[in-house]
BALOMAR-437687 format. One line per 3 residues: for each residue z negated, y, x negated of C-alpha. Coordinates in nm, 2 decimals, m for minus. Each point is the difference from the previous one (the first is absolute). Layout:
BALOMAR-437687
Z/Y/X; ... $
This chain:
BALOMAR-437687
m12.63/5.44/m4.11; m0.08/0.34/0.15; m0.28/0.01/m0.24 $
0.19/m0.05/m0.32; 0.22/0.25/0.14; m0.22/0.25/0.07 $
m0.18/m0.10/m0.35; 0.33/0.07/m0.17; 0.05/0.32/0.16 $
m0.36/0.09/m0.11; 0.09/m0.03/m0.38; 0.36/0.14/0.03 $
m0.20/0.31/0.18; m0.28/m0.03/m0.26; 0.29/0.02/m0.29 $
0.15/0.25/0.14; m0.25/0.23/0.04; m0.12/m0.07/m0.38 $
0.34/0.11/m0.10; m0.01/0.31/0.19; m0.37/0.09/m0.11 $
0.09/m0.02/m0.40; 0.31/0.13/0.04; 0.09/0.36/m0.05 $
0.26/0.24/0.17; 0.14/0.12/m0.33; 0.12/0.37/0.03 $
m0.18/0.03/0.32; m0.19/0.34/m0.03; m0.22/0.23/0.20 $
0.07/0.39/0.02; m0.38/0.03/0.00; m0.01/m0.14/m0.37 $
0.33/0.25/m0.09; m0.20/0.25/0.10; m0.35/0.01/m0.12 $
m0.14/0.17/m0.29; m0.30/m0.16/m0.02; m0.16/m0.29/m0.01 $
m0.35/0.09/0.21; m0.22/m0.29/m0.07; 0.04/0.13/m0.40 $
0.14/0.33/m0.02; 0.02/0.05/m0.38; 0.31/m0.34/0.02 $
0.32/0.07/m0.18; 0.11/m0.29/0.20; m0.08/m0.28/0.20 $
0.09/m0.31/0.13; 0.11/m0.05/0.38; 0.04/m0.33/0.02 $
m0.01/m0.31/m0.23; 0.12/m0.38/0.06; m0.03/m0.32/m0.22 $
0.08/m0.31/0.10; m0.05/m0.35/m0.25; 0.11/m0.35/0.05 $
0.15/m0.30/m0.23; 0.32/m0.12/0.05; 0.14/m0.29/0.13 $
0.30/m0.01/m0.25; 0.02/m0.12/m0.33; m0.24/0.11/m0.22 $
m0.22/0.05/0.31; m0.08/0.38/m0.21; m0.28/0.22/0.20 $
0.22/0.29/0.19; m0.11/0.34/0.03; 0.13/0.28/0.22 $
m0.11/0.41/m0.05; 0.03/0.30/0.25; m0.14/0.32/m0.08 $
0.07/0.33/0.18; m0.15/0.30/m0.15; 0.00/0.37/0.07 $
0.02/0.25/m0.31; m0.22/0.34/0.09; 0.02/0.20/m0.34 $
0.16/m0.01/m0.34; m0.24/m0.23/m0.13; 0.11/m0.25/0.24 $
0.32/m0.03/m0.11; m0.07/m0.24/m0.24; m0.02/m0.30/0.30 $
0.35/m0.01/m0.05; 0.01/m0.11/m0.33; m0.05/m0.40/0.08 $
m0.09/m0.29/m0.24; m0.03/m0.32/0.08; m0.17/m0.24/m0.21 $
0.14/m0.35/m0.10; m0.18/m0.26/m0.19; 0.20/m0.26/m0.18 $
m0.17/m0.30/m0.21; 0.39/m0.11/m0.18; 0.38/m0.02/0.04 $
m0.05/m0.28/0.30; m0.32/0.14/0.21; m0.01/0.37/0.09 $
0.00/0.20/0.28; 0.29/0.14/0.20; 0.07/0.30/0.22 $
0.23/0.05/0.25; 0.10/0.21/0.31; m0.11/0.31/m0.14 $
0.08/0.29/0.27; m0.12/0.38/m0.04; 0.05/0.32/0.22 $
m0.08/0.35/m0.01; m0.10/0.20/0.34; 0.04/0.36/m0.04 $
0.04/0.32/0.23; 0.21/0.26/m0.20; m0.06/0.40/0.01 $
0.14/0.01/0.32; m0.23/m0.32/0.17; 0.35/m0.22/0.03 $
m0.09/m0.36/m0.09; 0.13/m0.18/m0.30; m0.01/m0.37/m0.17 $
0.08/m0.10/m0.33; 0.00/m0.34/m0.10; m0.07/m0.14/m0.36 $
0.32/m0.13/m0.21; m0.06/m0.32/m0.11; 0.18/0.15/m0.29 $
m0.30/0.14/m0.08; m0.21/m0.28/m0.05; m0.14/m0.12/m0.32 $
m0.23/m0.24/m0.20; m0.22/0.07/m0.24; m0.12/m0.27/m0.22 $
m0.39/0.06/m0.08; m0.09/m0.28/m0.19; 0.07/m0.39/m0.04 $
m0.23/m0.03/0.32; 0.11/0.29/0.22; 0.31/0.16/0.14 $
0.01/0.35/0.21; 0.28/0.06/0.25; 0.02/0.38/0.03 $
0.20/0.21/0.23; m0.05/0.39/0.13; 0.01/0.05/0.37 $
0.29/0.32/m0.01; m0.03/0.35/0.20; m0.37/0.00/m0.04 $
m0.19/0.34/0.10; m0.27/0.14/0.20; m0.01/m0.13/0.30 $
0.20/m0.34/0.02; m0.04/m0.29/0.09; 0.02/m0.30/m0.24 $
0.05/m0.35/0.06; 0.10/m0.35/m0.14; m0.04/m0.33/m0.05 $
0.08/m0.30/m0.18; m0.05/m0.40/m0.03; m0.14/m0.23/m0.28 $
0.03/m0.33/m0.08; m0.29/m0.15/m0.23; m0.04/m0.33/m0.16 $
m0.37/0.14/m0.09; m0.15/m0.18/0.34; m0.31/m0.06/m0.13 $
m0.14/0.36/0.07; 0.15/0.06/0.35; 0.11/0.31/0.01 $
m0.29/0.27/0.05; m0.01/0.28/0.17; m0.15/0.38/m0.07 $
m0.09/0.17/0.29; m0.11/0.31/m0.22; 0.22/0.23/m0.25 $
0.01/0.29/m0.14; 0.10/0.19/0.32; m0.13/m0.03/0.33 $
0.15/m0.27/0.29; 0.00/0.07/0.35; 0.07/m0.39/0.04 $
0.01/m0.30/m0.18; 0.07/m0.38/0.10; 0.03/m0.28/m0.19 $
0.12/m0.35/0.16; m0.02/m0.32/m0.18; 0.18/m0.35/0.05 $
m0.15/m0.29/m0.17; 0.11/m0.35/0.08; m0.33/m0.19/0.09 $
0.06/m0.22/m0.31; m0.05/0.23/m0.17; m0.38/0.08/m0.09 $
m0.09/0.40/m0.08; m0.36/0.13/m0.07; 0.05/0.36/0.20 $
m0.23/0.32/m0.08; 0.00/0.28/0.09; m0.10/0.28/m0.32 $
m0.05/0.38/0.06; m0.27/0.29/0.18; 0.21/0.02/0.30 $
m0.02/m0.21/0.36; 0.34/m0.12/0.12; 0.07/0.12/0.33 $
0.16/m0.36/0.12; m0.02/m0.34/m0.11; 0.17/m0.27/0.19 $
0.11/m0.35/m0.12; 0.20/m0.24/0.23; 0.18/m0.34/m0.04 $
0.40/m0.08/0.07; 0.09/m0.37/0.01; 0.22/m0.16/m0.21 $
0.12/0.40/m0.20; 0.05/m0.21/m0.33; 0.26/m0.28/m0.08 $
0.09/m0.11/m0.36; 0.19/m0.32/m0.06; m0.12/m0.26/0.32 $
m0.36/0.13/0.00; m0.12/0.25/0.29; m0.31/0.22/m0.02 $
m0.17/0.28/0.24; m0.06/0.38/m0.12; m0.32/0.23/0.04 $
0.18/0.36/0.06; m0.25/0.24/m0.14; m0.01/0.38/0.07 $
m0.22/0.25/m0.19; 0.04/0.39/0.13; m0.19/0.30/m0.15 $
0.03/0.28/0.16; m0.04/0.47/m0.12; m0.09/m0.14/m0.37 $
m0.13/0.23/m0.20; 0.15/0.04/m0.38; m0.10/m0.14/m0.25 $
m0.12/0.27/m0.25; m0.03/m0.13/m0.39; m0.26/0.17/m0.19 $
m0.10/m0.03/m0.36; m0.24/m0.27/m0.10; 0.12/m0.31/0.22 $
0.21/m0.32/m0.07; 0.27/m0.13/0.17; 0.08/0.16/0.32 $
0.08/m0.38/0.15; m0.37/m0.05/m0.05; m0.05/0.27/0.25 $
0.28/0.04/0.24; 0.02/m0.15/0.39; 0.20/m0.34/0.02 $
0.05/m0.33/0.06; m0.01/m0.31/m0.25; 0.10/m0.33/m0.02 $
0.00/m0.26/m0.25; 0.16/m0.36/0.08; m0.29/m0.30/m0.02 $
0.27/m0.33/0.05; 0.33/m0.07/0.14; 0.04/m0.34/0.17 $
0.34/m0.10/m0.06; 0.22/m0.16/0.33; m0.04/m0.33/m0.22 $
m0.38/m0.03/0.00; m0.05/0.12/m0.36; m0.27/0.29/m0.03 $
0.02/0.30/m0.26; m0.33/0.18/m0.10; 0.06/0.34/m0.06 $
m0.38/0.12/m0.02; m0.19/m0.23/m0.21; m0.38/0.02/m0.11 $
m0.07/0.16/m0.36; m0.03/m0.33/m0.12; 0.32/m0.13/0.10 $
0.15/0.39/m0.15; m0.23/m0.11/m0.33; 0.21/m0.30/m0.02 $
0.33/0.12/0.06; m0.05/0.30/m0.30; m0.13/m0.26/m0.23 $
0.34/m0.21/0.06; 0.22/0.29/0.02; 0.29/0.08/m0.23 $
m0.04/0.35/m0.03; m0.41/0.03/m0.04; m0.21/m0.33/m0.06 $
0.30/m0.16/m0.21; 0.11/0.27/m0.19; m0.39/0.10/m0.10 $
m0.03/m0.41/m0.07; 0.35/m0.03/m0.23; m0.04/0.30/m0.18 $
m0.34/0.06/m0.06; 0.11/m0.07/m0.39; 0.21/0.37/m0.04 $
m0.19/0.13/m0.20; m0.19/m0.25/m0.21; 0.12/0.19/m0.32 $
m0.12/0.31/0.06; m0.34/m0.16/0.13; m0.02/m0.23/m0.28 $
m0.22/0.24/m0.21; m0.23/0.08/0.29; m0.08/m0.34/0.11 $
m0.06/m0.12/m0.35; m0.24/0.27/m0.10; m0.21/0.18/0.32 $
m0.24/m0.22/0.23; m0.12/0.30/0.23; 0.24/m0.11/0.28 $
0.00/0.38/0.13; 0.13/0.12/m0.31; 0.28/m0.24/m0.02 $
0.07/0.10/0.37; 0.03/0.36/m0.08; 0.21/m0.09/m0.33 $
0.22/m0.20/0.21; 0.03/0.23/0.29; 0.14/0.25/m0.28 $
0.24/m0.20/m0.14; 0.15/m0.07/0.33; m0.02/0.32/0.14 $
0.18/0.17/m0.33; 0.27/m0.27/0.01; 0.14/0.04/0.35 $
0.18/0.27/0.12; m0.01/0.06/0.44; 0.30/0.01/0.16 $
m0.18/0.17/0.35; m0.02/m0.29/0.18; m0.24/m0.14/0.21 $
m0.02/m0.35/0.08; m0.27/m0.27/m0.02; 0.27/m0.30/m0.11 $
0.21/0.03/m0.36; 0.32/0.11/0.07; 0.17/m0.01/m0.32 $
m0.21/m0.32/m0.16; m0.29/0.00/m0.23; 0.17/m0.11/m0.28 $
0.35/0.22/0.05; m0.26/0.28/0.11; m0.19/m0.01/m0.33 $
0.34/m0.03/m0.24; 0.12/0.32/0.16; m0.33/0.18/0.03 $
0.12/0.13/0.33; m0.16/m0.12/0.35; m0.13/0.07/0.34 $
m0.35/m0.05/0.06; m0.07/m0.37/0.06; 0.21/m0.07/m0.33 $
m0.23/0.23/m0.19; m0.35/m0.08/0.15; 0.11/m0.38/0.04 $
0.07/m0.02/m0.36; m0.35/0.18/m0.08; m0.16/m0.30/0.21 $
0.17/m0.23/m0.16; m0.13/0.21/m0.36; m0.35/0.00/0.08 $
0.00/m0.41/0.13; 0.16/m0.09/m0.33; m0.26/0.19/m0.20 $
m0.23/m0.23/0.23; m0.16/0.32/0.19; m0.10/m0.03/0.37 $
0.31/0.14/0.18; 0.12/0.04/0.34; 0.24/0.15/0.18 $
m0.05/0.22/0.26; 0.22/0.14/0.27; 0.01/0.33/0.15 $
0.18/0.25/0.21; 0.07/0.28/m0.11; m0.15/0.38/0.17 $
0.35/0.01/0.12; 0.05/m0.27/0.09; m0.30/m0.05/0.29 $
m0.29/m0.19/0.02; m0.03/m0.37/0.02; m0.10/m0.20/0.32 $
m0.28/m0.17/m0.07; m0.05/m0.21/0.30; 0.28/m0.20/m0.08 $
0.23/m0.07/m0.32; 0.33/0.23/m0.04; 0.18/m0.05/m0.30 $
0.22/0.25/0.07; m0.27/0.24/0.01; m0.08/m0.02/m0.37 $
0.29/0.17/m0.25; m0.17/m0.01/m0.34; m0.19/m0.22/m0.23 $
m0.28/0.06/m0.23; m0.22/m0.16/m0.21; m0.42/m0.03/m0.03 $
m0.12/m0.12/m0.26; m0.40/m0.12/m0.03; m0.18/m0.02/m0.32 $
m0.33/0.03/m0.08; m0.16/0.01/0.36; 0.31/0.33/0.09 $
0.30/0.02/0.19; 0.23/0.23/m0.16; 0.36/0.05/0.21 $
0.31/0.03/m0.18; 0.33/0.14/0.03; 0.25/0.05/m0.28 $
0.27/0.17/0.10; m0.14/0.36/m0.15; m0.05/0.06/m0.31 $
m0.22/0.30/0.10; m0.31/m0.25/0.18; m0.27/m0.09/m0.21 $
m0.15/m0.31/0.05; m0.16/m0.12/0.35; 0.19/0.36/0.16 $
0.26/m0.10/0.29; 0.28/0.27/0.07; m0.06/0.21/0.34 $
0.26/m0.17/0.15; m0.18/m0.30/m0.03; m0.37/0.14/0.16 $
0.01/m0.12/0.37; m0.30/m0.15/0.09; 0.01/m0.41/m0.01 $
0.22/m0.30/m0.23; 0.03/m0.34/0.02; m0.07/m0.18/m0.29 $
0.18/m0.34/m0.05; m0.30/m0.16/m0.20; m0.09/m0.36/m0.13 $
m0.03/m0.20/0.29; 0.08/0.28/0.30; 0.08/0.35/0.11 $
m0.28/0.32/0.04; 0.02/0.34/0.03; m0.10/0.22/m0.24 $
m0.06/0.43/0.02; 0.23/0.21/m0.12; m0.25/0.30/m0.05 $
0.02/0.17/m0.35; m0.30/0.00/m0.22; 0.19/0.32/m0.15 $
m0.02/0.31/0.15; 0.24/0.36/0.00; m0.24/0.15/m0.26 $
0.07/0.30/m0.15; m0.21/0.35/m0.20; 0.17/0.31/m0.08 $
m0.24/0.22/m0.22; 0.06/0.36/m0.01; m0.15/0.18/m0.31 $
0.16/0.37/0.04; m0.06/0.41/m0.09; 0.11/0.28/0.21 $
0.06/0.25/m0.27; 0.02/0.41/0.01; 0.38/0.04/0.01 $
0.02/m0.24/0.33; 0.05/m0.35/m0.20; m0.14/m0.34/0.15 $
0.00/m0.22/m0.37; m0.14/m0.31/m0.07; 0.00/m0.37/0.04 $
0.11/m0.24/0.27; m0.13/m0.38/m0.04; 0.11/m0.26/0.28 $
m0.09/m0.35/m0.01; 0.12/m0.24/0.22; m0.11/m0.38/0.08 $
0.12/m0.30/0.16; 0.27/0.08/0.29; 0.03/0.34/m0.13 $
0.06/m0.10/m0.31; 0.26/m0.26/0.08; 0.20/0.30/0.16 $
m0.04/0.26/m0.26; 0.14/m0.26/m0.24; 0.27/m0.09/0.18 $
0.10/0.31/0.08; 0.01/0.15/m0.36; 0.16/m0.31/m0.12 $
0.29/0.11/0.29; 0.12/0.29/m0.29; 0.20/m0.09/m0.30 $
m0.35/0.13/m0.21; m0.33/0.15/0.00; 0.17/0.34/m0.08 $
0.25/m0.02/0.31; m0.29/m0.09/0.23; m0.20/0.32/m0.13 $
0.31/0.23/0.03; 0.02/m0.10/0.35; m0.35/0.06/0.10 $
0.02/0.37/m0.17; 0.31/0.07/0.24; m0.24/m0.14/0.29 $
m0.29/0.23/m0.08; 0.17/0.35/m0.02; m0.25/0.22/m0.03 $
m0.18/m0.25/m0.25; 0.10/0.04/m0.37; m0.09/m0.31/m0.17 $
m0.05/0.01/m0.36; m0.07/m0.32/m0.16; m0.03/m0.36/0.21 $
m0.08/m0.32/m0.10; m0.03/m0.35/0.15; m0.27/m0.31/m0.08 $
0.02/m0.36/0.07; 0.34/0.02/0.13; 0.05/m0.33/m0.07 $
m0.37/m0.14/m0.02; m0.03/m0.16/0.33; m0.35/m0.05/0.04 $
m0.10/0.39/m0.14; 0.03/0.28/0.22; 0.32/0.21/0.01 $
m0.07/0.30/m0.19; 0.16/0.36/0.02; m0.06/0.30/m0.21 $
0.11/0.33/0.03; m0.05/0.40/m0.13; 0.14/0.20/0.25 $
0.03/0.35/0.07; 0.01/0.17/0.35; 0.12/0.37/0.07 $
m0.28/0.05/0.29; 0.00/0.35/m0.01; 0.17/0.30/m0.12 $
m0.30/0.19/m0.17; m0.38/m0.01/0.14; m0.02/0.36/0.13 $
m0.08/m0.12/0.33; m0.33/0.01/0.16; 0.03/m0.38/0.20 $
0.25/m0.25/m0.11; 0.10/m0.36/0.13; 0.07/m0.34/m0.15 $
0.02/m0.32/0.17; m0.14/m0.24/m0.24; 0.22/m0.29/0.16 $
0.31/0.20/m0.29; 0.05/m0.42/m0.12; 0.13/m0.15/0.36 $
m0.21/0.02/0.32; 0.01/m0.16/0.35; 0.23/0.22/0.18 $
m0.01/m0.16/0.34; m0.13/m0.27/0.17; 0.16/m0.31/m0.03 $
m0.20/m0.12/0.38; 0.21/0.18/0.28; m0.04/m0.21/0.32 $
m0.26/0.07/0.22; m0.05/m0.37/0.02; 0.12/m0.26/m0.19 $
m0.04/m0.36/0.13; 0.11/m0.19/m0.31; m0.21/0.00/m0.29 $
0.02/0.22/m0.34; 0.07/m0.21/m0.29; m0.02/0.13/m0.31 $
0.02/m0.31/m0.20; m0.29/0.06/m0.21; m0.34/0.22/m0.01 $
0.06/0.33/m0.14; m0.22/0.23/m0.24; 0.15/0.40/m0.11 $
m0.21/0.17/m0.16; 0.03/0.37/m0.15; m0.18/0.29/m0.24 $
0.10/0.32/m0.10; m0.20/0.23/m0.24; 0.10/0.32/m0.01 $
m0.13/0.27/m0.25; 0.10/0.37/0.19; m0.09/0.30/m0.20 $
m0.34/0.15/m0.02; 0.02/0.30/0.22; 0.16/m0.21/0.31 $
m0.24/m0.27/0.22; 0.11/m0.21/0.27; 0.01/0.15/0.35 $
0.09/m0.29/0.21; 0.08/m0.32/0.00; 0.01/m0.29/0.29 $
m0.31/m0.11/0.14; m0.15/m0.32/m0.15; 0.16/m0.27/0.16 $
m0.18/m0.39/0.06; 0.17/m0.21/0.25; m0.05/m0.35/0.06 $
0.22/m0.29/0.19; m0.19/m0.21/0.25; m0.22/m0.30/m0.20 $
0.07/0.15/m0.31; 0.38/m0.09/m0.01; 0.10/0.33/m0.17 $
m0.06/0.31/m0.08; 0.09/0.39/m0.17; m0.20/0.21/m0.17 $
0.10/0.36/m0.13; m0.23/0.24/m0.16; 0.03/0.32/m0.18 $
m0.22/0.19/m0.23; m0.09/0.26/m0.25; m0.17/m0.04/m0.34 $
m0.20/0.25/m0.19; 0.26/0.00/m0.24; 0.27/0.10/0.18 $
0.12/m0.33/0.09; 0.15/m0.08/0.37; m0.02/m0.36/0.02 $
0.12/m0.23/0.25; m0.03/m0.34/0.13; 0.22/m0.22/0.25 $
m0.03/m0.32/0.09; 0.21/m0.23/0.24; m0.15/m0.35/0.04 $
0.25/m0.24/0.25; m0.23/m0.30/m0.01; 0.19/m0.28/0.20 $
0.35/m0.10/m0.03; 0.03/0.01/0.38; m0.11/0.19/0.28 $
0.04/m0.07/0.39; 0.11/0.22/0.30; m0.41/0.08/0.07 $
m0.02/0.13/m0.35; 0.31/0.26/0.00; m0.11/0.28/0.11 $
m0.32/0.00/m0.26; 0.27/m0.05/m0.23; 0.25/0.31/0.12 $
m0.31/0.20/0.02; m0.10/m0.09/m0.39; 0.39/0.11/m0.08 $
0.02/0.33/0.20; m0.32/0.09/m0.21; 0.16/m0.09/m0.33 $
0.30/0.23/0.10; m0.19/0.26/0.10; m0.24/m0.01/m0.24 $
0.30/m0.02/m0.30; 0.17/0.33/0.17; m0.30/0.18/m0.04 $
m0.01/0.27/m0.33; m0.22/0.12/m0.19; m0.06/0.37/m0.01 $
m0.16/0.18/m0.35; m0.11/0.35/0.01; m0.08/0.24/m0.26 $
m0.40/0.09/m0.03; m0.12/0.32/0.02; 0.00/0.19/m0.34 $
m0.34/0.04/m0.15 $
């Protein structure tokens, strides 16, 4: 008895203990925080955070809805800190009957006025609202009042999910540095969870313990593993250009739910091989069924293709047209049909699995090989691949094979020419849903960011720079040169704009090419006209030759980067400029001839400048990016190759008069 006793004692005390650990002393403050003006371990903060607690667990009520509790308390150091207190709080929501709810939200502000006295301010509740996103997302918002230099911020806040089949995860990384962040979990041991851990940085604890009998629902009793994650002085995290989704990068913890075994002996499968996800989607109501029953939309407008061309590439390209001109996107993702094939195609309106379901279903019916072919988006975060997620993937595509090619498909833009993806759409690795199974397939273009700009110009004797401008631009760079022009109510508009973005260049005549021809380049002429100098009586004058657009910084700041640079695609610029100067001026200097090369070839710029017997400077830049992706070994090659093109595209040209003869 003694022992059962002292056993008893042992869990109350274990309880207990828990309780105390995760919980947080809410307005409990330290002067040393009030205080400080800096944040050593990163000096150049506008805030940080000083402590952080989340604690998870499913419910024993009805519903049984995964609970989450918040705690943050962050210190503001400078202006541009301020904007911590501006809080939104994401909600997701799948229809009227199964969303997510928040409750017990409390906020307070910690300040010392002019003359050090203390003061608090607490949010109104008043003064919280919802804003409605989308039919999938909610935002609770709020501002933390009495903000300034100096305070102290905290709040916190509870959720209650029906969404249990992703736990709830945790980021141990942000935007601003944390002096401490912990992270407990409660999951009943019926409950089955793959756990990783994602992220550059080592947690500082990691402990994982068992309390009997935590979780009763109905007459059935099951034990708890109490997990505890801690990081502690994390570093921001810094977003640079040229990378996907931050989640791909940040530190945190993961979990995704493998089974439940029900109190009554039944098992649910959560995480299920490919095959078994292959023969859900082929069942489904909102992808395999919907491709399957309305695979016949648009047998009237293929009736003349199918009857007349046998090339079965050419009547995937025709088809892929027709659909893609038909449909208007309503900017939504989504890998299921939302509003319906059929509705989706009477309204020509839809989100992106009505649009690239219905093109599946186009192709099968015109009897070309056709799969579809899901994908998560660059914003979305990479896949896992050692298991499947389903809720990983948020988009659908389709690829199409034909005469020993794989061509991928998405018609949702009317700008993509056929077998070109949308950016969004380039991160790394699919899964195909084909014949008889599931595979992945590679994302990486075939298309590049291509583009020549060919500078045929004549410095004349009163100080005029005339002549003509030719750019050119292919694949990626063409797909956003057209979209952007087709942004303006016309051509003309587009043109009047870029005249009021080049000042001190007067353009005289402009014309476009292939604005609508998909598979030519992207053409633009223009005559132009440049002021450059008031009259030619000097001895030495300077141009830049960059006049068009040049790099004017670096877009690589860090002095290390542990996440890789993604730019989606390989890149090619390249650049000449001819410029006739008068007869009795030569060129005095221009930069060095510049040849740098990226390890194994990966890359590389080349600049050189120089002068013709007929009074020609010429010029020649060229910036190759050669892989779509580069790693953390790689960087500083690559931030080297930019601070050259920088340099190199400040650098003028200086002309000087010849001696008289």
């Amino acid at each position: 008895m003694k022992k059962i006793v002292a056993l008893i004692n042992l869990l109350l005390f274990f309880l207990s203990s828990f309780a105390q650990r995760t919980e947080y002393k809410f307005g409990l403050l330290d002067r040393e925080h009030l205080d400080m003006k800096v944040y050593s371990p990163d000096s150049s903060a506008n805030s940080f955070v000083i402590s952080e607690y989340g604690y998870s667990f499913i419910s024993e009520g009805e519903g049984q809805g995964l609970i989450f509790e918040y705690y943050v308390k962050i210190k503001i150091l400078n202006d541009k800190g301020i904007n911590e207190a501006n809080i939104s709080i994401p909600l997701r929501k799948q229809d009227s009957n199964y969303f997510e709810k928040i409750y017990d939200i409390r906020a307070v502000s910690h300040t010392l006025d002019e003359n050090n006295t203390y003061r608090k301010t607490e949010l109104d509740r008043k003064n919280i609202y919802t804003e409605k996103k989308n039919n999938y997302l909610d935002v609770v918002k709020f501002a933390i009042p009495n903000v300034k230099v100096g305070t102290i911020i905290e709040y916190c806040y509870k959720v209650d999910s029906p969404f249990i089949y992703n736990f709830k995860k945790w980021n141990f990384q942000s935007t601003i540095p944390k002096k401490e962040s912990v992270y407990w979990a409660k999951i009943p041991g019926n409950y089955n969870y793959n756990i990783s851990l994602k992220g550059f940085y080592k947690l500082s604890d990691s402990k994982s313990e068992l309390v009997k009998d935590c979780f009763k629902v109905g007459g059935g009793v099951a034990d708890c593993g109490l997990y505890k994650y801690e990081m502690k002085n994390i570093p921001a995290f810094i977003e640079e250009e040229y990378m996907t989704s931050g989640e791909n990068y940040l530190s945190s913890v993961n979990f995704e739910l493998i089974e439940i075994k029900y109190f009554n002996g039944t098992t649910k499968k959560f995480t299920k091989t490919w095959q078994d996800i292959y023969n859900e989607l082929k069942s489904n109501d909102d992808f395999g069924l919907q491709i399957k029953r309305n695979s016949d939309l648009f047998k009237n407008e293929l009736k003349p293709i199918i009857e007349t061309e046998t090339d079965k590439e050419i009547v995937a390209r025709k088809v892929y047209d027709i659909v893609k001109n038909w449909y208007k996107w309503n900017n939504y993702y989504g890998k299921y049909a939302d509003l319906g094939l059929k509705k989706a195609y009477e309204s020509r309106i839809g989100n992106i699995g009505d649009i690239n379901l219905a093109l599946i279903g186009a192709l099968q019916y015109a009897k070309v090989d056709t799969e579809p072919v899901l994908v998560s988006t660059r914003d979305n975060g990479l896949p896992t691949r050692l298991f499947p997620v389903m809720s990983d993937f948020n988009y659908v595509i389709a690829k199409v094979n034909v005469n020993d090619k794989s061509y991928l498909l998405d018609a949702s833009d009317k700008e993509l020419d056929f077998g070109m993806l949308p950016y969004r759409c380039l991160n790394d690795q699919a899964r195909a849903i084909g014949k008889d199974s599931c595979y992945w397939v590679s994302l990486k273009p075939t298309e590049k960011f291509k583009k020549w700009e060919y500078m045929n110009l004549e410095l004349d004797s009163t100080g005029l720079i005339k002549g003509q401008v030719v750019k050119r631009y292919y694949g990626y760079d063409a797909l956003s040169k057209r979209k952007l022009i087709k942004t303006y109510a016309s051509e003309n508009k587009y043109i009047d704009e870029l005249r009021q973005k080049t000042p001190g260049i007067k353009i005289l005549d402009f014309k476009i090419s292939n604005l609508d021809s998909l598979a030519a380049p992207l053409v633009e002429e223009l005559n132009i006209e440049i002021d450059a100098f008031d009259n030619l009586h000097g001895d030495k004058l300077s141009i830049n030759p960059f006049f068009m657009g040049h790099m004017k910084e670096n877009p690589f700041k860090l002095d290390e980067r542990i996440y890789p640079v993604d730019f989606g695609a390989k890149t090619e610029s390249n650049t000449v400029l001819n410029l006739k100067i008068p007869s009795n001026f030569k060129l005095d200097y221009a930069s060095p001839a510049v040849a740098l090369q990226l390890p194994k070839g990966s890359g590389h710029y080349i600049c050189q400048v120089e002068m013709r017997n007929d009074n020609i400077i010429s010029m020649y830049e060229k910036v190759v990016i050669d892989k779509p992706i580069y790693f953390s070994d790689e960087y500083q090659y690559l931030k080297e190759l930019y601070n050259k093109i920088v340099q190199v595209n400040k650098t003028e040209l200086i002309i000087s008069k010849t001696a008289a003869k």
